[in-house]
C-alpha positions, 0 to 999 in steps of 0.5 A: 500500500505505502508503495503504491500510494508512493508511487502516485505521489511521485508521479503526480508530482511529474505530471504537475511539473511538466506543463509548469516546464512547457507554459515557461518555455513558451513565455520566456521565448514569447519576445523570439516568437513575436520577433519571427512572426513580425506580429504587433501586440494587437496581433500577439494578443490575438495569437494567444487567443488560441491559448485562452479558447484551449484553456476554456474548451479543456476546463469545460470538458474535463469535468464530464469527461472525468466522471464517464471516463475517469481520470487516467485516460483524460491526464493522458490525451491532455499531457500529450497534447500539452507535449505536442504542442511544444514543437508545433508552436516553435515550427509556427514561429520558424515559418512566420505562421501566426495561425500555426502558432495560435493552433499549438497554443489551442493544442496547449491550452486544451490539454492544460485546462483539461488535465489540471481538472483531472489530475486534481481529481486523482490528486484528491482522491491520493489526499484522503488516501494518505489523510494529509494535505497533498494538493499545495504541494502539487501546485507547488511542483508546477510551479517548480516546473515554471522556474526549471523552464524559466532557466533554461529559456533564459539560457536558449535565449541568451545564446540565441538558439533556435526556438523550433529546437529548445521547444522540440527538446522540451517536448522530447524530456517531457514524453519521457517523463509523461511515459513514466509517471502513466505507469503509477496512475490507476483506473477509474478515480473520479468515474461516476456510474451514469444514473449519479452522474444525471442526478449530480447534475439535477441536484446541483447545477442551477442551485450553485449560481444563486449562492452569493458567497460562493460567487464572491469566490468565483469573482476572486478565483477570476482576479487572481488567475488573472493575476497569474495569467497575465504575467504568464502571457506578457511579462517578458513583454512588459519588461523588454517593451515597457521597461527596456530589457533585452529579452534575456533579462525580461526572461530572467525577471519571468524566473523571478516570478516563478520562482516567487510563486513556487515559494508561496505555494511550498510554504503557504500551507503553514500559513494558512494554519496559522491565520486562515484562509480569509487573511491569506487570501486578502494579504495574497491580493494585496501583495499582487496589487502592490506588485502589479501597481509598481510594475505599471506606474514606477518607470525605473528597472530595479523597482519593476525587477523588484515588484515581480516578487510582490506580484507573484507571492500575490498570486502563487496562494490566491488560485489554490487558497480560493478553490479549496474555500470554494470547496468548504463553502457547502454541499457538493463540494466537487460542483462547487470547485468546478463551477468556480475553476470555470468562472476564474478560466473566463480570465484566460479567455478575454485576459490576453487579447484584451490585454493586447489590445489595450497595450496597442493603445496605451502600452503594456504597462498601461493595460496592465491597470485591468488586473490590478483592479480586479486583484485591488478588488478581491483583496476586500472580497476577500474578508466577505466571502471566506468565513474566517469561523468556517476556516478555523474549523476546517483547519483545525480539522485538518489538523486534528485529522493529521494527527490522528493519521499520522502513524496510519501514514507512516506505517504504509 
């Protein structure tokens, strides 16, 4: 049993890492690509579109899919789509194809979206198997993932080696460790049989729209993976156009926030335990806001370099923080964490290109007014939507299961 249970961890960990390996690759060679496709930022905003609508398409499938199918075979189409996608977005900005590059973007985002849903899934059901908090740590290898692939574009790029072969290169490793890590996922976690499935979807679908709080939530989710997603779609931009790097550095200051998010989500957990999760969630918008607000309005380099390490300490609890919330606001806790994850996907869809087309219009410091609203916003949503009594219990909860299975733990 310890073996097994093991196993899955460690291939859940894998599975986590690789598309944080594959999203940094592509945004730290994002300026390259621009450069080879001659594309202005209007046209880069309608680049990534492809990656928003793939994002979309593969958060709204995966739930379904997950429960007909299980989880397994939906970790491996999405993985392997993500692994694909590498190299068909590096061959699209070696023949100056926008449409290609939107297309591996489209592959990439579907498998991501779809993925993430069903390898939390199978991440849960390890979580109640082992009887302690497993989930942060995935996000956090994802995020370890970003800064391993953040390092190695600022290299690529620095040395001016052909994107079509960093991203070929990628995506070989990639496969590699996909193959090993299917072997230790089982069948049949989050399969539903067919008559639940239909009266899952009768009890709670309508009933979860009109619940206030858990749509406050689903406002917060939305600011932070816009928070989030900006930065993964546009920083290196902002940072060689807005601030005047060359695209090493502005690849380097990427790393600084991935590197960021990693270590908030590998220590957020203890905090959390300490002041809950409405305090977290609110003192993480609060971080992003300060950063965002530094980046946007402070034309000097060093406070911008510097101000990425607010935005994404800001943003590496907030996603997570918000869902596990959603979770714990009521009944049907799966349904309330996929509606939510479904309202915050909406800012990958309109995020990048309006945020292109505003940076057409008033640069892209300057579009970068529109998350730092909405991340301004949730800090006080924050306090309203999380009951800070709710979250005392469910930690202490946390706390008194842990202890409870700690020897159970060991013992496998």
């Amino acid at each position: 049993m310890a073996t097994t249970i093991a196993r899955r961890r460690l291939a859940l960990y894998a599975l986590f890492f690789i598309p944080g390996v594959g999203i940094a690759s592509w945004v730290t060679r994002t300026p390259a690509v621009r450069n080879l496709l001659e594309a202005s930022t209007a046209e880069m905003g309608l680049v990534l579109f492809g990656l928003s609508v793939g994002s979309m398409l593969g958060i709204l499938c995966s739930g379904a899919l997950v429960a007909r199918f299980g989880a397994r075979p939906v970790i491996a189409v999405g993985t392997l789509a993500l692994i694909i996608s590498l190299p068909t977005i590096g061959l699209g900005g070696a023949l100056s194809l926008k449409l290609l590059v939107a297309a591996g973007l489209f592959l990439f985002g579907a498998g991501m979206g779809g993925g993430e849903i069903a390898m939390n899934v199978e991440g849960a059901d390890v979580e109640k198997a082992i009887g302690r908090p497993f989930l942060p740590a995935l996000h956090g290898y994802f995020s370890l993932g970003t800064v391993v692939g953040a390092v190695a574009g600022i290299v690529f790029t620095a040395t001016e080696f052909s994107v079509v072969w960093h991203l070929v290169i990628i995506g070989v490793l990639t496969l590699f460790l996909f193959l090993l890590a299917m072997r230790a996922i089982p069948d049949g976690t989050g399969r539903v049989p067919r008559r639940e499935r239909r009266g899952e979807v009768a009890r709670s679908g309508p009933s979860l729209w009109k619940d206030s709080r858990l749509l406050l939530i689903g406002v917060i989710v939305l600011a932070m993976a816009l928070a989030e997603g900006t930065a993964n779609d546009w920083l290196p931009l902002v940072m060689v156009d807005g601030h005047g790097f060359d695209p090493a550095l502005g690849s380097t200051v990427y790393a600084a926030f991935a590197a960021s998010m990693t270590v908030g989500r590998f220590v957020g957990g203890r905090i959390i335990e300490r002041v809950g999760r409405a305090k977290v969630l609110a003192g993480s918008a609060v971080f992003g806001a300060v950063g965002l607000a530094l980046v946007a309005f402070v034309d000097d380099q060093v406070v911008a370099a510097a101000a990425v390490v607010f935005w994404g300490l800001g943003a590496s609890l907030g996603f997570p923080v918000a869902l596990s919330a959603a979770g714990n606001s009521g009944p049907d806790s799966a349904a309330r964490v996929s509606l939510v994850a479904t309202v915050g996907y909406v800012a990958f869809l309109v995020g990048p290109p309006v945020l292109g087309f505003l940076g057409e219009e008033y640069g892209l410091r300057g579009a970068l007014v529109v998350p730092l609203v909405f991340v301004a916003a949730s800090s006080f949503l924050a306090l309203r939507a999380v009951d800070a009594r709710d979250t005392k219990n469910a930690d202490g909860a946390a706390d008194a299961d842990d202890s409870n299975n700690s020897d159970a733990v060991t013992s496998r």
